[in-house]
ROGU-171078 format. One line per field, with one value per residue: z, x, y of N, C-alpha, C in turn; residue number from 1; residue in one letter. Coordinates in pm, whole numbers, plus 32768, in hexadecimal, padded with zeros to 4 digits. Example, Ala and Ser with C-alpha at 12.3 -4.5 7.8 and 13.67 -1.06 7.14 Angstrom:
BEGIN
n.up = [830C; 82C4]
n.east = [8527; 8505]
n.north = [7DC7; 7F1F]
ca.up = [830C; 82CA]
ca.east = [84CE; 8557]
ca.north = [7E3E; 7F96]
c.up = [830C; 8313]
c.east = [8528; 850A]
c.north = [7EB6; 8003]
k = [1; 2]
r = [a; s]
***
This chain:
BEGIN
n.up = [7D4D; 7CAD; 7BC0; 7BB2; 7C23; 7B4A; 7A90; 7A1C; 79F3; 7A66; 7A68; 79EC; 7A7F; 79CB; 7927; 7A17; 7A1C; 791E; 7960; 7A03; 7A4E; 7AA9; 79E7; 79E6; 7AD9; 7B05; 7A9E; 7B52; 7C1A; 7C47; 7C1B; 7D39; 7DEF; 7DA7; 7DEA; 7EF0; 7F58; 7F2D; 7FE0; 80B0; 80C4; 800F; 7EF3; 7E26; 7DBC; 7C7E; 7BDB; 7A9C; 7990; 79BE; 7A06; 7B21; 7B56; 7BBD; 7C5D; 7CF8; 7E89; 7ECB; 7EAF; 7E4B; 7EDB; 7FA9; 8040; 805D; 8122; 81E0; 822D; 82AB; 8366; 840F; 8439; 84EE; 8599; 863C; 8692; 87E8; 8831; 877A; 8736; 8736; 8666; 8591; 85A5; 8578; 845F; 83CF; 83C9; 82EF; 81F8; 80EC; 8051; 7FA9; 7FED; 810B; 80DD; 8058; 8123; 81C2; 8173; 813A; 826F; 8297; 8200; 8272; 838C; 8355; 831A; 83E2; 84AC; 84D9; 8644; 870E; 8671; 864C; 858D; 8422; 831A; 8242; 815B; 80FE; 8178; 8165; 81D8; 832B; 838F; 83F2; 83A2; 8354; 82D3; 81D1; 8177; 8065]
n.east = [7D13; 7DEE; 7DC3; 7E11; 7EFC; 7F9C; 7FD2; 8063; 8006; 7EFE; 7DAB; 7C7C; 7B00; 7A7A; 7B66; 7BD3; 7AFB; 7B09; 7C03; 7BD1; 7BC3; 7AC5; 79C8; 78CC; 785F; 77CB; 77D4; 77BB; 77ED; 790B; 7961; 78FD; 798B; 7A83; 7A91; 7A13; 7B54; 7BF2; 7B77; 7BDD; 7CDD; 7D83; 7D9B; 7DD3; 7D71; 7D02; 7C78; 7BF7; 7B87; 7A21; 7A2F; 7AD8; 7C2B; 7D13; 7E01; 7ED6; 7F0A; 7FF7; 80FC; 80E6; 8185; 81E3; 80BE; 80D3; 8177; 8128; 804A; 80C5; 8117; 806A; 7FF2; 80B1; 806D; 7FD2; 800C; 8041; 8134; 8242; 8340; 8340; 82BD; 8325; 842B; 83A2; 835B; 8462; 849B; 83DA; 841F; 84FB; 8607; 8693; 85E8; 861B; 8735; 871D; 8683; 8715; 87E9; 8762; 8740; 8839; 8873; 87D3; 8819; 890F; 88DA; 8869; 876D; 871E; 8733; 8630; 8588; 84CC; 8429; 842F; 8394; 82CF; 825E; 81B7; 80AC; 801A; 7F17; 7F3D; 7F44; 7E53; 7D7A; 7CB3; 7D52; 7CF0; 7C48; 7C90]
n.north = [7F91; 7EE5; 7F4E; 806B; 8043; 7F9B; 8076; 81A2; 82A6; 8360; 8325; 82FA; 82DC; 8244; 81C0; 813F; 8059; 7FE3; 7F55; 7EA6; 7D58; 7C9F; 7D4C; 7D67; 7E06; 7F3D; 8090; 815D; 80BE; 8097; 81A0; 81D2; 8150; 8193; 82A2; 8271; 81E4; 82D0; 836A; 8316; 830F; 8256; 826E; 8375; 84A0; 8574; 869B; 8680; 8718; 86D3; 85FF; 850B; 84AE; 8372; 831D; 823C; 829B; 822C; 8149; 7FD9; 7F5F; 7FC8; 7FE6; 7EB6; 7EC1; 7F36; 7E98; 7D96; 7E4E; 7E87; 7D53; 7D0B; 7DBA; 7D36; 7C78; 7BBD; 7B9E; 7C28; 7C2A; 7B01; 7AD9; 7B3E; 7AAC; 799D; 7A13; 7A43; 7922; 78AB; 792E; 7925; 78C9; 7980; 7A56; 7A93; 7AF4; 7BE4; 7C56; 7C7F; 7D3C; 7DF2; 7E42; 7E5A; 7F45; 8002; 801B; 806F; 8198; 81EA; 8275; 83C0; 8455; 842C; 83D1; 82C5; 8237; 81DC; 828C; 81D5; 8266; 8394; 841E; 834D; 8286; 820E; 80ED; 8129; 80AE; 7F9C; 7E38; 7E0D; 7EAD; 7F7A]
ca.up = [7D60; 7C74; 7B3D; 7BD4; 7C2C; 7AC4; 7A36; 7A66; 7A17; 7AD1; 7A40; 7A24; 7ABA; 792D; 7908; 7A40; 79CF; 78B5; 7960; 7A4A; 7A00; 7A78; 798E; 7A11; 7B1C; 7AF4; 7A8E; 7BBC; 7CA5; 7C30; 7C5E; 7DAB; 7E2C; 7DB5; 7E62; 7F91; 7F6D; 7EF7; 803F; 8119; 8073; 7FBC; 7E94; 7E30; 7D35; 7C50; 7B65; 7A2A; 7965; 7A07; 7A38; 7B76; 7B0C; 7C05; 7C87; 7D98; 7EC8; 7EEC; 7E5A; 7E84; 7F0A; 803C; 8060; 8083; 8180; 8239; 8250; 82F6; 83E8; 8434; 8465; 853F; 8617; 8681; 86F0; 8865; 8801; 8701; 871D; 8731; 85F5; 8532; 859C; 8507; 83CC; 839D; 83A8; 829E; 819F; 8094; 8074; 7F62; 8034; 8185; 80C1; 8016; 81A0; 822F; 8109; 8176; 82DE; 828E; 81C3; 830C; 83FE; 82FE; 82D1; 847A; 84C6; 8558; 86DB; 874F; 860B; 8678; 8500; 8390; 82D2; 81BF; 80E9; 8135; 818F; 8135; 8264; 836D; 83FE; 8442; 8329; 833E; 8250; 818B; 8145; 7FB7]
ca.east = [7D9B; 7E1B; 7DDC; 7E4F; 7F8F; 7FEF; 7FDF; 80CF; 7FCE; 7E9F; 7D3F; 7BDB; 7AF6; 7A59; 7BDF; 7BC8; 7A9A; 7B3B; 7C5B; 7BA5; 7B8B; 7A59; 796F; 7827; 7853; 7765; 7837; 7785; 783B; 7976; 796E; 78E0; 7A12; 7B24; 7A51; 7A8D; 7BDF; 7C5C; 7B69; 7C32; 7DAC; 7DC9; 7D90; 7E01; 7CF5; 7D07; 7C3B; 7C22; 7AFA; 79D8; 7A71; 7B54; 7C8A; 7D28; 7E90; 7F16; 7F5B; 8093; 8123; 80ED; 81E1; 81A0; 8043; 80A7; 81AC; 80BA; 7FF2; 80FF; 8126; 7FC1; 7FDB; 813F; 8051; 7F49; 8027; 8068; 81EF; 82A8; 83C0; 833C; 8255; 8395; 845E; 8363; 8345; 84F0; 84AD; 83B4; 8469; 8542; 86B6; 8695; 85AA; 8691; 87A0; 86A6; 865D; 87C4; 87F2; 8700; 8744; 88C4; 886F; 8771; 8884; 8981; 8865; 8835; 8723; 8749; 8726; 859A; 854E; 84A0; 83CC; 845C; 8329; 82DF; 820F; 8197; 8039; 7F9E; 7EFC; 7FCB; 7F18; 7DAC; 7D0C; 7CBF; 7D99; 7C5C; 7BFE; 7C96]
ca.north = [7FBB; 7ECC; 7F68; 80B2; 7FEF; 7FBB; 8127; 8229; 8313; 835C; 82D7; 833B; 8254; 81BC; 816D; 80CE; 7FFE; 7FA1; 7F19; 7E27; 7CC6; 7CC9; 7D93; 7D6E; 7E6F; 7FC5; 811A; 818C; 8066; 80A0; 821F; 81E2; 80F1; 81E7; 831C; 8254; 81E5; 8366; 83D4; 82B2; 8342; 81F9; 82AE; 8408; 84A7; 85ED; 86B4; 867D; 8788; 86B3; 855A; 84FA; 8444; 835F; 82FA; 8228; 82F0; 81DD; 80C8; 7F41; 7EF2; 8034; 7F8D; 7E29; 7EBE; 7F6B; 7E21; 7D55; 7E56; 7E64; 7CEB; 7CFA; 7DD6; 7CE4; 7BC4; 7C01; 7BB9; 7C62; 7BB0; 7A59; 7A96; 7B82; 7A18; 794E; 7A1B; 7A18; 789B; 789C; 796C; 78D0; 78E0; 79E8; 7AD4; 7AD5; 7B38; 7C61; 7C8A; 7C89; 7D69; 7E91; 7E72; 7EAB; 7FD4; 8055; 801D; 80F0; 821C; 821F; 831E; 8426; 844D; 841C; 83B1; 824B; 81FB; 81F9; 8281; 81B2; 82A6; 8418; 842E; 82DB; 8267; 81EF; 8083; 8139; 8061; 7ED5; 7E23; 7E0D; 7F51; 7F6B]
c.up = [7CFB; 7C01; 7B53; 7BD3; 7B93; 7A97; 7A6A; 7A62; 7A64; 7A6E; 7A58; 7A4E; 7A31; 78FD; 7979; 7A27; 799F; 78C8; 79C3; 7A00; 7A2B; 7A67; 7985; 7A92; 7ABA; 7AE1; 7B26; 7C51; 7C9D; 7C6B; 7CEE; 7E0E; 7E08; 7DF2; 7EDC; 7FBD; 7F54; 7FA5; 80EC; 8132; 8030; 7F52; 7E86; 7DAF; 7CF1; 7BEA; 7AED; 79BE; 79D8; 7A36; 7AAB; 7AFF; 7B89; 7C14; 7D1B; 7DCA; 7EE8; 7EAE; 7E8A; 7EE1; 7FC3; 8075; 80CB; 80FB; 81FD; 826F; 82AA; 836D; 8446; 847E; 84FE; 85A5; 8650; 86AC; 878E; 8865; 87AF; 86F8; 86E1; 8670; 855E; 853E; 854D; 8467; 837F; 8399; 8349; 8214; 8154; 80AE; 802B; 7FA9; 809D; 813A; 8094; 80C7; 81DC; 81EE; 812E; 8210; 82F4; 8252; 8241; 8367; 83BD; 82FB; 836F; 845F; 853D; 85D1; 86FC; 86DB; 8624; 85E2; 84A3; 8387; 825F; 8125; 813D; 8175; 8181; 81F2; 82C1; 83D9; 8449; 83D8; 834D; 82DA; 81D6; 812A; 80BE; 7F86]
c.east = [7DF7; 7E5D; 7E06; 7EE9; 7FF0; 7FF5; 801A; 8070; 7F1F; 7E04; 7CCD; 7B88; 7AA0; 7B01; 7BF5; 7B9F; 7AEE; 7BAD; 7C45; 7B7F; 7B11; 79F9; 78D4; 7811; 7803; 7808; 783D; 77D9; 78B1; 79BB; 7959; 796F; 7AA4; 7AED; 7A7B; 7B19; 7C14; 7C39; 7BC8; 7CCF; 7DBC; 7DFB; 7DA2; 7D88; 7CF6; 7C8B; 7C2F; 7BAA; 7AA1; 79D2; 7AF1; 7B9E; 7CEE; 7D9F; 7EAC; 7F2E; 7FDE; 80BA; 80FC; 8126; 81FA; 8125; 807C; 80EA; 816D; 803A; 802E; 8107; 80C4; 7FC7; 8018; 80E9; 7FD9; 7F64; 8045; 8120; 821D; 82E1; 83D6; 8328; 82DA; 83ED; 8419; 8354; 83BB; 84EE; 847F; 83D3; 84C0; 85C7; 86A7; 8652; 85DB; 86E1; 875C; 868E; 86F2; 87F6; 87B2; 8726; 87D9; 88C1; 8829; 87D0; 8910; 8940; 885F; 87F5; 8756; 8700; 8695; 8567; 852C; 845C; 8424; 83B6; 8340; 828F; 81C3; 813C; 7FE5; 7F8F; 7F23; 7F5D; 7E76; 7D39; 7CF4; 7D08; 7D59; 7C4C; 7BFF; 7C5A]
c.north = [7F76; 7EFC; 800E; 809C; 7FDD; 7FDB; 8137; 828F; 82F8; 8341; 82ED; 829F; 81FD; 818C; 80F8; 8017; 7F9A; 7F51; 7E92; 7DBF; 7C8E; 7D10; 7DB7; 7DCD; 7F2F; 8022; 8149; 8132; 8098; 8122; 822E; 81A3; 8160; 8259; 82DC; 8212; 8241; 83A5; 8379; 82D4; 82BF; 8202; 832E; 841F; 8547; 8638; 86CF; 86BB; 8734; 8651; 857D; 84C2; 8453; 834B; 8294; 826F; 82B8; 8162; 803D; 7F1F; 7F55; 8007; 7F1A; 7E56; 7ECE; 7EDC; 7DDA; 7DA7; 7E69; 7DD3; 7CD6; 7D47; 7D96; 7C82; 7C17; 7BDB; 7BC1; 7BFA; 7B15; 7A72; 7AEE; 7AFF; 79BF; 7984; 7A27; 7985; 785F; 78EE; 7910; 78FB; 7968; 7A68; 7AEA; 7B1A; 7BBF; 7CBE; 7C92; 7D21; 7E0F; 7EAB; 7EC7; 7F22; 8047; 808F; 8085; 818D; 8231; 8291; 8346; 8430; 8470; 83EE; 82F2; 81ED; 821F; 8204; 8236; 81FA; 8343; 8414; 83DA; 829B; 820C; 8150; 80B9; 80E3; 7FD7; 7E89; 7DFD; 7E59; 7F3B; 7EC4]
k = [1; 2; 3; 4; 5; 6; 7; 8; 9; 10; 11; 12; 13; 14; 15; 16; 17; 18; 19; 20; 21; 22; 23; 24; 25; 26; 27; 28; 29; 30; 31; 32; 33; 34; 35; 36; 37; 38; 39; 40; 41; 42; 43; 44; 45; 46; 47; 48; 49; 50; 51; 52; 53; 54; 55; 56; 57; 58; 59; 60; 61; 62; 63; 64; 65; 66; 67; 68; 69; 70; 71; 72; 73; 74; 75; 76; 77; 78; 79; 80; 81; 82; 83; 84; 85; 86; 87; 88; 89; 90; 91; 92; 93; 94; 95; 96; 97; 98; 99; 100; 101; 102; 103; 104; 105; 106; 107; 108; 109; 110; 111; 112; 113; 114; 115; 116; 117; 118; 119; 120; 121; 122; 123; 124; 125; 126; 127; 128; 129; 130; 131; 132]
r = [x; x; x; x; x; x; x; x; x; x; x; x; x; x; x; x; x; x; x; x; x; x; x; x; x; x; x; x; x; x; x; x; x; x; x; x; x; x; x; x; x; x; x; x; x; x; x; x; x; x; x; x; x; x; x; x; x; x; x; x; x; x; x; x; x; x; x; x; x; x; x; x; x; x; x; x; x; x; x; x; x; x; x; x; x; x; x; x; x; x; x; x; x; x; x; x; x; x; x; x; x; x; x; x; x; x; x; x; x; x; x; x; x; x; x; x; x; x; x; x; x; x; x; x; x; x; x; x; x; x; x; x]
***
C-alpha cells in the first residue's frame, strides 16, 4: 500500500516491485498481495492490454482513520479511551481536532443520518487492522 500511496497514477504490479525497498520478493508474491488487497477493496485494480494496474481504493490518511475506529471499537468505553487519546495528543493536534469538530458541528447531518462516511466503498471495519 505504500508504494501505491505515493502515485497519483495507478501501477502495474513490476512498477510495484520496483518500488519496494525490499527487492527480493518474487513478481509472483507481489502480484499475489495486490490480487488480494484489490479482492479485499483495499485496492482498486484495472485493465491494462494483459497487465492489471493498481490504485488505492482510499487514501492514508481514510485507512489510518478507519484503524482508530476499529480500535475505539474494542475498548468497552469510548469515552474513557476517546478521553485518554485527547490527553495524549499534542497542543498542535487538539487544535487540528477542535478544528474539524467545529467544522462537523457547522455541516450538521441531516436528520437519521448517525455516520459521516469517510470514503465510498472501502471497507467499513470488516478487516483486522492487519490485513494491508
Amino acid at each position: 500500500m505504500e508504494v501505491l500511496w505515493q502515485t497519483e497514477s495507478s501501477l502495474t504490479v513490476r512498477q510495484v516491485s520496483n518500488g519496494l525497498t525490499q527487492r527480493n520478493l518474487a513478481h509472483t508474491t507481489v502480484m499475489t498481495v495486490l490480487d488480494r488487497l484489490a479482492k479485499k477493496g483495499f485496492a482498486r485494480r484495472e485493465r491494462d492490454g494483459r497487465a492489471w494496474r493498481y490504485r488505492p481504493a482510499a487514501t492514508r490518511e481514510a485507512y489510518v482513520a478507519e484503524l482508530m475506529l476499529t480500535a475505539l471499537e474494542q475498548t468497552g468505553d469510548r469515552d474513557a479511551a476517546l478521553a485518554r487519546f485527547a490527553q495524549s495528543v499534542s497542543g498542535a493536534e487538539a487544535v487540528v481536532l477542535r478544528e474539524a469538530l467545529a467544522r462537523l458541528e457547522e455541516e450538521q447531518l441531516p436528520e437519521g443520518d448517525s455516520e459521516i462516511e469517510l470514503w465510498g466503498d472501502w471497507p467499513s471495519r470488516l478487516y483486522s487492522p492487519r490485513s494491508p
